[in-house]
Every structure is written in structure tokens, then in C-alpha cells.
Backbone as JSON Lines, residues from 0, in Angstrom:
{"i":0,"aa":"X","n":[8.92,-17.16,-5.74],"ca":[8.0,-17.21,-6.86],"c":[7.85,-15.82,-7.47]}
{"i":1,"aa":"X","n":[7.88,-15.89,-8.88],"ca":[7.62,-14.7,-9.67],"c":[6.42,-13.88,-9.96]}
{"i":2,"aa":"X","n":[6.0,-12.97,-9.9],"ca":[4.95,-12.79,-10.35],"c":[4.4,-12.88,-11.89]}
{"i":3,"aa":"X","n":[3.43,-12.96,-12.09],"ca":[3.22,-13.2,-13.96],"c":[3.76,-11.49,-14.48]}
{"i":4,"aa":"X","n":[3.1,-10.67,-13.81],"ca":[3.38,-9.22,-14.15],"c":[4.37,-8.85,-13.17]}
{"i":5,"aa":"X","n":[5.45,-9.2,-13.45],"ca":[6.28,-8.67,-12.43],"c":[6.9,-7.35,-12.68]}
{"i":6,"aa":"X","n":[6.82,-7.18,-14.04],"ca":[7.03,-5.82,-14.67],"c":[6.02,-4.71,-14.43]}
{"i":7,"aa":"X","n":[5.18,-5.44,-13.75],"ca":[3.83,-3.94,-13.65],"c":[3.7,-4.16,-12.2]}
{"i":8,"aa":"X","n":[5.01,-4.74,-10.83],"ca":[4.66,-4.39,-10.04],"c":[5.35,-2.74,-9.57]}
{"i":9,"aa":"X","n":[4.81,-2.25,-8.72],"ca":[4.8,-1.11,-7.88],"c":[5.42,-0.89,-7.36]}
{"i":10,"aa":"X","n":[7.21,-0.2,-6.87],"ca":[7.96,-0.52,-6.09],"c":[7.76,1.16,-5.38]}
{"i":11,"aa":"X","n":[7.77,0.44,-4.05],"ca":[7.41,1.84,-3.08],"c":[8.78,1.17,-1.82]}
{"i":12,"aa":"X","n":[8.55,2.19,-0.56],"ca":[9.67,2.21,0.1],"c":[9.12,3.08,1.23]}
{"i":13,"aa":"X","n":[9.21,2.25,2.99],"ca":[8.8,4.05,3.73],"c":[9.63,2.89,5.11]}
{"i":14,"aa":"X","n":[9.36,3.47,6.08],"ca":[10.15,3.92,7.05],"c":[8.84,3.06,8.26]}
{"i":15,"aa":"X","n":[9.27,2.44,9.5],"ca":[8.47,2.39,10.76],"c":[9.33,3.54,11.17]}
{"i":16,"aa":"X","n":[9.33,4.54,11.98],"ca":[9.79,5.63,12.54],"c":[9.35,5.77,14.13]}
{"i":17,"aa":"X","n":[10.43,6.04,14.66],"ca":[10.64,5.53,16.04],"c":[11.15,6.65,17.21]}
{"i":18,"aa":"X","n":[10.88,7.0,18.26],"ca":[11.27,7.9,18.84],"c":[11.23,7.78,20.08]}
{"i":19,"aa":"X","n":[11.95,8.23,21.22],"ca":[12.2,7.96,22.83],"c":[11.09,8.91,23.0]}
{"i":20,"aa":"X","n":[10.02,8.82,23.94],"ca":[9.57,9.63,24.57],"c":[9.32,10.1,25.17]}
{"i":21,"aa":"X","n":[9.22,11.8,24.7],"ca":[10.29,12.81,25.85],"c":[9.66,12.58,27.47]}
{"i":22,"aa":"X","n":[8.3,12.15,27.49],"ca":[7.8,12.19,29.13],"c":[8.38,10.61,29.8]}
{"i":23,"aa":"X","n":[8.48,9.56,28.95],"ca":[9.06,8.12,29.86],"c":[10.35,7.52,29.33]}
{"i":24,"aa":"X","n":[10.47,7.64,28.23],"ca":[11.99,7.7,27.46],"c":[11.19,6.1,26.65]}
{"i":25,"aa":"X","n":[10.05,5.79,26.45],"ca":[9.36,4.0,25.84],"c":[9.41,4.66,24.3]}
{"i":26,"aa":"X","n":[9.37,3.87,24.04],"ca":[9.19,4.05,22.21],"c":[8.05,4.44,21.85]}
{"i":27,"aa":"X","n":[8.28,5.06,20.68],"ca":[6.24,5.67,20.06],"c":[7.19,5.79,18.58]}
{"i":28,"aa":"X","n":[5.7,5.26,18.05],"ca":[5.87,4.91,16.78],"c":[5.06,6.16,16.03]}
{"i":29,"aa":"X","n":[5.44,7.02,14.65],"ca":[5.21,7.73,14.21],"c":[3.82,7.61,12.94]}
{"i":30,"aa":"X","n":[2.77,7.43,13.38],"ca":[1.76,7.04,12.17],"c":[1.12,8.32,11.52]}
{"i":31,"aa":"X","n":[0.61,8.67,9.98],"ca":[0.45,9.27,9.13],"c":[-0.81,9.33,8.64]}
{"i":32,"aa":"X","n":[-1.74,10.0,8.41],"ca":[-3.19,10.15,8.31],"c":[-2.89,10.91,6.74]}
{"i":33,"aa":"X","n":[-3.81,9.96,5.77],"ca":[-3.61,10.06,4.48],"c":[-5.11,10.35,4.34]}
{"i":34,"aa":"X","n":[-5.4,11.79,3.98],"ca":[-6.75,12.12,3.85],"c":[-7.28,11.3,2.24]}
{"i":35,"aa":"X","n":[-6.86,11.63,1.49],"ca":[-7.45,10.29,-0.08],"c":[-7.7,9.18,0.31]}
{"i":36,"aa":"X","n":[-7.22,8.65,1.22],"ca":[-7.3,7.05,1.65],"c":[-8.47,7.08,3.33]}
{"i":37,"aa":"X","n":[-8.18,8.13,3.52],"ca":[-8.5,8.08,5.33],"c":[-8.24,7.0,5.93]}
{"i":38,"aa":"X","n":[-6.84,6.99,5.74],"ca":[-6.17,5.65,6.88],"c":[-5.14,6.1,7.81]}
{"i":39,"aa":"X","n":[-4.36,5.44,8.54],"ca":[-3.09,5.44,9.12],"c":[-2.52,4.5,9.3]}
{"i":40,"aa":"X","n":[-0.87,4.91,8.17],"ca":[0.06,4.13,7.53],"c":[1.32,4.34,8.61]}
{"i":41,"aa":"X","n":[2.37,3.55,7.98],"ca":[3.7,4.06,8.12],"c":[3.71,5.04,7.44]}
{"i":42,"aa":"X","n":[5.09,6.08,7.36],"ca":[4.95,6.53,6.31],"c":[5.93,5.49,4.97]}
{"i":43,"aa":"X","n":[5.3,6.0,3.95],"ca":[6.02,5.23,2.88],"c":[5.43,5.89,1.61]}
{"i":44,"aa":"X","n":[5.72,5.42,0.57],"ca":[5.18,6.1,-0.79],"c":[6.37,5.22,-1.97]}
{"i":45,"aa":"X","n":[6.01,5.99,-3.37],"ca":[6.45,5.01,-4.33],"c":[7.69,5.6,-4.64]}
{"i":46,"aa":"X","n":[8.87,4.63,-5.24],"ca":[10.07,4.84,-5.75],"c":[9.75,6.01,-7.28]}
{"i":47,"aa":"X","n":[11.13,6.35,-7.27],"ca":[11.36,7.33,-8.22],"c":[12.15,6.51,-9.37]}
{"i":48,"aa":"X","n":[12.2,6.56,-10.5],"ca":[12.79,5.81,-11.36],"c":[14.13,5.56,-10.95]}
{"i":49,"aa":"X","n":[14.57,4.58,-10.78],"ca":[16.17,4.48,-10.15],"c":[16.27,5.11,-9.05]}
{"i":50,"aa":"X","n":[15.65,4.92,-8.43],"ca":[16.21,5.26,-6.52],"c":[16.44,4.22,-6.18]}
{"i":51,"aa":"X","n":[17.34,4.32,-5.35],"ca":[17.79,3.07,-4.5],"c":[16.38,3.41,-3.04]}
{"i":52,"aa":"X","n":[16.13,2.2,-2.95],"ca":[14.94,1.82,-1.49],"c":[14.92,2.79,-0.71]}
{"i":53,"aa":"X","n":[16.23,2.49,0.19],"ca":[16.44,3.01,1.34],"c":[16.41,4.93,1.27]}
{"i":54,"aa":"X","n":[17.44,5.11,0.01],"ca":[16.76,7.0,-0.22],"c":[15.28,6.92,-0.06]}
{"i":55,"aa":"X","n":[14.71,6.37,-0.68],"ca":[13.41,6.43,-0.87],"c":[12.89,6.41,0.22]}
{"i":56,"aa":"X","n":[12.94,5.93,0.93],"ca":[12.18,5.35,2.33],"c":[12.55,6.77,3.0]}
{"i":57,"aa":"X","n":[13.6,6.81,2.97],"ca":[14.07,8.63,3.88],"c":[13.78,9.46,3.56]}
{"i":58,"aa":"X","n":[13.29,10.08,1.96],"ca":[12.61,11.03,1.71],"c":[11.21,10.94,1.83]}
{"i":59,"aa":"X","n":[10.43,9.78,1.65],"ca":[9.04,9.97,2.13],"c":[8.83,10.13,3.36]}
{"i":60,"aa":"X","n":[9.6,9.77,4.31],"ca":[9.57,9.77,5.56],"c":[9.8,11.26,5.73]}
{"i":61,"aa":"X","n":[10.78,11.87,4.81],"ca":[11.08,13.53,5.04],"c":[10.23,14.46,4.26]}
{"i":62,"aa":"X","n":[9.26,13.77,3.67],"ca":[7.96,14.72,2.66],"c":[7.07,14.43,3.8]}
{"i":63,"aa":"X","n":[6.67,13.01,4.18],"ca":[5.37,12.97,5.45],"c":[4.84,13.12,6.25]}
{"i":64,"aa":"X","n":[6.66,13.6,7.01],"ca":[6.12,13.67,8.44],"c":[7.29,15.02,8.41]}
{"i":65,"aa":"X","n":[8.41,15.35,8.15],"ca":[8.74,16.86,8.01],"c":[10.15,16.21,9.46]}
{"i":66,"aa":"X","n":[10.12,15.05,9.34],"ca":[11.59,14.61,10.48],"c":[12.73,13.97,9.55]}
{"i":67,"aa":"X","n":[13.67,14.35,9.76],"ca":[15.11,13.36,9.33],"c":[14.79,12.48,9.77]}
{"i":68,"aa":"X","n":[15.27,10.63,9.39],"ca":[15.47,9.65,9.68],"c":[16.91,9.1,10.07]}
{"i":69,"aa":"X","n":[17.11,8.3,10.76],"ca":[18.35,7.25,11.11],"c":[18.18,6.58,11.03]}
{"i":70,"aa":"X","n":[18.31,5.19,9.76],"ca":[17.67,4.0,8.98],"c":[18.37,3.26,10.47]}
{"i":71,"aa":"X","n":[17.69,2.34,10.6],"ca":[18.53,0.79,11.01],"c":[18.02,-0.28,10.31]}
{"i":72,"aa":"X","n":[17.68,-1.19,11.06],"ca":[17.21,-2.52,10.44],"c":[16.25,-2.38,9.52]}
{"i":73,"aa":"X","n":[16.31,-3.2,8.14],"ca":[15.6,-3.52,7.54],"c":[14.34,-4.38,8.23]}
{"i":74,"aa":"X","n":[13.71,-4.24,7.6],"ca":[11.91,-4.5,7.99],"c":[11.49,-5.68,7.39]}
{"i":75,"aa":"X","n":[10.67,-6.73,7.26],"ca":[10.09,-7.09,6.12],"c":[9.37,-6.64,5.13]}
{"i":76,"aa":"X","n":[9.37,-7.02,4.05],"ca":[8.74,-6.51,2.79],"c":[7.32,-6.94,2.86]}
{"i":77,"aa":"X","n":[6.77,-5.98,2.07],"ca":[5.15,-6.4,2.12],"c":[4.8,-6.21,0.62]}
{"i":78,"aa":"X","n":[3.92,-7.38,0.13],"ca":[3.47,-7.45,-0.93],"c":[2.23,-7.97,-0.69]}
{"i":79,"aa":"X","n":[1.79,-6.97,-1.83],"ca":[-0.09,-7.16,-1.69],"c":[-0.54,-6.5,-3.42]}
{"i":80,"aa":"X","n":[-1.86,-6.81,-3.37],"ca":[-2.02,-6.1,-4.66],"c":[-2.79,-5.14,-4.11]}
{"i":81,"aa":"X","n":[-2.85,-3.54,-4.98],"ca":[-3.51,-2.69,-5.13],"c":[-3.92,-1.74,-6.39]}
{"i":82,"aa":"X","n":[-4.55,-1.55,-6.41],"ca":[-5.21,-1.08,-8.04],"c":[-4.62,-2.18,-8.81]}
{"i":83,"aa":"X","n":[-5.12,-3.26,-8.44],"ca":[-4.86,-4.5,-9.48],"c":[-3.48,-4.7,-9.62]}
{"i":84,"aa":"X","n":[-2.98,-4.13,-9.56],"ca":[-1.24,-4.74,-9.73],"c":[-0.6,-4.5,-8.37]}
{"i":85,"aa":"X","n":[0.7,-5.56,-8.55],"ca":[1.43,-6.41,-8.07],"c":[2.31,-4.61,-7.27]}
{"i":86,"aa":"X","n":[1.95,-5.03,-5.3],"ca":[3.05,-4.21,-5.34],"c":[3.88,-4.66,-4.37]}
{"i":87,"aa":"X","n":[5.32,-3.81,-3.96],"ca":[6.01,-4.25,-3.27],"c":[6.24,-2.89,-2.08]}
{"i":88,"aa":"X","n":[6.64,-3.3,-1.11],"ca":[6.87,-2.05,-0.18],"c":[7.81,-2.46,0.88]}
{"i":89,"aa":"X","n":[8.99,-2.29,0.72],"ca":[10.16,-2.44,1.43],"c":[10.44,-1.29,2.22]}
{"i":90,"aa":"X","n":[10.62,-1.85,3.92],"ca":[10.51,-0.8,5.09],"c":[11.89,-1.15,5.83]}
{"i":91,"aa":"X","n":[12.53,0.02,6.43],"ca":[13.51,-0.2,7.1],"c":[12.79,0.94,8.58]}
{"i":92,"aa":"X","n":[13.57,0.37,9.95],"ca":[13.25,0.94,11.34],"c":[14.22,2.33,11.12]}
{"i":93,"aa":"X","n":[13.56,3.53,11.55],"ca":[14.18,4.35,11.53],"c":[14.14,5.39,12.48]}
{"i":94,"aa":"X","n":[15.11,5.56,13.14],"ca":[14.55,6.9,14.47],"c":[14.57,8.06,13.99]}
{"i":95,"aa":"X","n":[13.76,9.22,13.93],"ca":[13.26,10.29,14.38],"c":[13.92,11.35,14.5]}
{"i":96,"aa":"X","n":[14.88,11.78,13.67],"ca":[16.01,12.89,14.19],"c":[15.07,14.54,14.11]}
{"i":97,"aa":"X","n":[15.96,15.45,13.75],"ca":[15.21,16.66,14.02],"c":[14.22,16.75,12.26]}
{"i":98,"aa":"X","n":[13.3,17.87,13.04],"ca":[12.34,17.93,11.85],"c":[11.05,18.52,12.53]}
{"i":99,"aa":"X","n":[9.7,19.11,12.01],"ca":[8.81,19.52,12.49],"c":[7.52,19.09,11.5]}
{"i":100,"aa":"X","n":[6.21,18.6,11.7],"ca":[5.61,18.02,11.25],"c":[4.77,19.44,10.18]}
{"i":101,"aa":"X","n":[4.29,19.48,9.0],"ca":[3.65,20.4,8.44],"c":[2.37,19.81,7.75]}
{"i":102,"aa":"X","n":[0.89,20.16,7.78],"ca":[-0.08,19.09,7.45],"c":[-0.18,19.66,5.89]}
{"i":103,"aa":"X","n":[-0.15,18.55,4.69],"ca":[0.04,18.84,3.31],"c":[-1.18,18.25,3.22]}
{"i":104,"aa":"X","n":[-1.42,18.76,1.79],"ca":[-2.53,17.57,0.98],"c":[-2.56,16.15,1.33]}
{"i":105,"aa":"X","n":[-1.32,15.53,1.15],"ca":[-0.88,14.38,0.87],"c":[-0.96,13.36,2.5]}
{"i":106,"aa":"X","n":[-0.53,14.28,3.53],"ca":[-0.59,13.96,5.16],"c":[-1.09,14.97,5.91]}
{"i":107,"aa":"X","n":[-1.79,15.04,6.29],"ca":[-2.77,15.98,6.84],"c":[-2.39,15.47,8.74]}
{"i":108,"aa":"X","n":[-2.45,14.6,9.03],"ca":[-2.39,14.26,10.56],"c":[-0.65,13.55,10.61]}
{"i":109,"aa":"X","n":[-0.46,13.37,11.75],"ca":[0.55,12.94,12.48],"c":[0.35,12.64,14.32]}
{"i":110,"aa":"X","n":[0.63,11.46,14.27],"ca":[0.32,10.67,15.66],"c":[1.82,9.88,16.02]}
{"i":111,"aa":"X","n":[2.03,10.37,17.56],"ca":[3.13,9.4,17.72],"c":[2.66,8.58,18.65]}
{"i":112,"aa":"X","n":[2.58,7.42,18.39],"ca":[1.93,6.43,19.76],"c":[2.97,5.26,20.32]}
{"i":113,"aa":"X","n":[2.49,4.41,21.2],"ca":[2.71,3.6,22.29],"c":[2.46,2.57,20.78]}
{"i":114,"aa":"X","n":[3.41,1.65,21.04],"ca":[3.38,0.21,20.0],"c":[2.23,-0.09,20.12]}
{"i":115,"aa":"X","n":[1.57,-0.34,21.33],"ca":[0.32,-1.2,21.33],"c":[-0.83,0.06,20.79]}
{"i":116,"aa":"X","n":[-0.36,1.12,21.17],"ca":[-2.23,1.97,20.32],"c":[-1.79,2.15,19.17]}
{"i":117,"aa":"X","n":[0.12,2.13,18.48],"ca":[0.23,1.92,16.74],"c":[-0.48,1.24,16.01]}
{"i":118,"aa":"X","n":[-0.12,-0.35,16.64],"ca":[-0.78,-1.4,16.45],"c":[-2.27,-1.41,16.31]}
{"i":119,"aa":"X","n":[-3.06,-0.97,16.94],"ca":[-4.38,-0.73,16.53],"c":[-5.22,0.3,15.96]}
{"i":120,"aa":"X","n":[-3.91,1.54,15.78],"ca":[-4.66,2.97,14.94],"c":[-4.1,2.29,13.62]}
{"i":121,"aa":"X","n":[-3.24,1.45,12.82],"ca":[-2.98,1.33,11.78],"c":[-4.17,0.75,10.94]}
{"i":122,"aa":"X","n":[-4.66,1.26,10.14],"ca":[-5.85,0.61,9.06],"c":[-5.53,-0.28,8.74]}
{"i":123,"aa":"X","n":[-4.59,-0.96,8.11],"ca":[-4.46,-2.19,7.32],"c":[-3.83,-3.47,7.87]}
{"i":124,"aa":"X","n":[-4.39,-4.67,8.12],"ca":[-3.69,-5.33,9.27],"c":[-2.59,-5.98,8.56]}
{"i":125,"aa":"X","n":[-2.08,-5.75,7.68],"ca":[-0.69,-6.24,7.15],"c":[0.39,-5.13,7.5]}
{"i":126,"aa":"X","n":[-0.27,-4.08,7.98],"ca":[0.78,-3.15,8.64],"c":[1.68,-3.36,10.06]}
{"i":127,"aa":"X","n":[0.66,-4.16,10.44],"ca":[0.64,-4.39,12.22],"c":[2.1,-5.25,12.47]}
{"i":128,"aa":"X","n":[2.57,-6.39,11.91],"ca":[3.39,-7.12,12.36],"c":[4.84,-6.43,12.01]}
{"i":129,"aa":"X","n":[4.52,-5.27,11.69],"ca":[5.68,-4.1,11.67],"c":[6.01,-3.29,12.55]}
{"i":130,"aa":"X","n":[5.04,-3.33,13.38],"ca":[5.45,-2.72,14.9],"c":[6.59,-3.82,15.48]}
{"i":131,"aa":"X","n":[5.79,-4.88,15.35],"ca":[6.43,-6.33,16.14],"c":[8.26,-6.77,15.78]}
{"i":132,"aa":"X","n":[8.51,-6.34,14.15],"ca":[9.75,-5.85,13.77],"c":[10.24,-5.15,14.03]}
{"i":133,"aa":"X","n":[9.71,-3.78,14.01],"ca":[10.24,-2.93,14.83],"c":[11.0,-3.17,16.44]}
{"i":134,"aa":"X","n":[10.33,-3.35,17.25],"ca":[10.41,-3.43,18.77],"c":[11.6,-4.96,18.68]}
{"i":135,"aa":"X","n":[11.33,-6.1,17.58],"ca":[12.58,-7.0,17.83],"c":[13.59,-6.12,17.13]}
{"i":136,"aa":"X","n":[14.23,-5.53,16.46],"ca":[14.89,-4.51,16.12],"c":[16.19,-4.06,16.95]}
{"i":137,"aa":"X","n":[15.11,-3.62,18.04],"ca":[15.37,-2.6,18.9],"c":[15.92,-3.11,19.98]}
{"i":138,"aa":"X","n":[15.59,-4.56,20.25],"ca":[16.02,-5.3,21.5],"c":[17.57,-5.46,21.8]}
{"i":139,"aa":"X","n":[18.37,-5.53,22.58],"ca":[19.29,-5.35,22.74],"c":[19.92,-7.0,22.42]}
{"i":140,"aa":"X","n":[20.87,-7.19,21.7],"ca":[21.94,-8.65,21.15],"c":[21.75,-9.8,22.37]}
């Protein structure tokens, strides 16, 4: 189904971001403290006129959190409205390569957690079943 304004939706793009960790080798998921909002997101943010997604998703991920990414699986898409219009936010799983976190205006915090405390530091509960993608992702064939 179309939207009526499908021309005034929002196309954004970010990353679940993923990393072995260094004390048990379990996964921890990378969440983002957005002081304007005071939440914790993935990271993600909005497309640039003609970017393809997936750039997109790797550079916010490389403005947010200050790490290279290694895309894998695509994510599900999330659509919701915000400031009244129609948006879209397409996520792909991505591990964690080198990089060092720097706190900006824009991301001020950085948390790497255990799926299950991701899952419940994330503000928005349409975020959550993106851990759950994530981790099937990751499962071995």
C-alpha cells in the first residue's frame, strides 16, 4: 500500500551495529544517546539526495558513533510517522570495525550492551524487534 504523501515521506538509513566482546567474545549491540531527543537509537539518520541506503546507513553509523561498519544482512524497514509525515528507515546488521567514539552535538553518549539490556535501553519500542533481527542474522545456516 501507498502512502497518500508518498512524496513527502522521509527516507533515512542507519545500521544495528554489532561487536564480539572483548571480555566473553557474546555480542553487544552499539546504542546512541541523541541529546535533542534524549533517547537511545540505533544509529541511523536521513538520506542525502541520491544516496544509495546502504552508503547512508555507513556514514551515519561513521558520523555517530566514530566506527567503520561491515554491512551484512539487511534488517527490516520501519515506517512510522514523525513530524507528521510519512517516514521510512531502512537498517542493515553491521559489525564494528576500527574507529573511536567522539561525543558531538548530534551523539553525545555511546553504550555497547548485551541484546537483552539493548533491548530495553532503546526508547522506542519499534526499535526493539531489531535486536531480534539482528541475533537471527547472526545465527549460523
Amino acid at each position: 500500500m501507498t502512502h497518500p504523501n508518498q512524496d513527502l515521506t522521509v527516507h533515512a538509513a542507519g545500521c544495528v551495529l554489532w561487536r564480539r566482546s572483548p571480555v566473553d567474545g557474546e555480542v553487544e549491540i552499539c546504542l546512541v544517546h541523541r541529546p535533542k531527543y534524549d533517547d537511545w537509537s540505533h544509529p541511523k539518520g536521513k538520506l542525502k539526495r541520491g544516496e544509495d541506503p546502504l552508503e547512508g546507513a555507513l556514514r551515519e553509523v561513521a558520523e555517530e558513533t566514530g566506527h567503520q561498519a561491515e554491512p551484512g544482512a539487511e534488517l527490516p524497514t520501519l515506517r512510522y510517522i514523525a513530524n507528521d509525515r510519512p517516514k521510512e528507515v531502512r537498517y542493515w546488521a553491521a559489525e564494528a570495525g576500527p574507529g573511536r567514539f567522539a561525543p558531538n552535538a548530534e551523539v553525545d553518549r555511546l553504550l555497547w550492551l548485551s541484546p537483552a539490556a539493548a533491548r530495553c535501553r532503546l526508547s522506542q519500542p519499534r526499535d526493539r524487534p531489531l535486536v531480534d533481527a539482528l541475533l537471527e542474522s547472526l545465527r549460523p545456516a
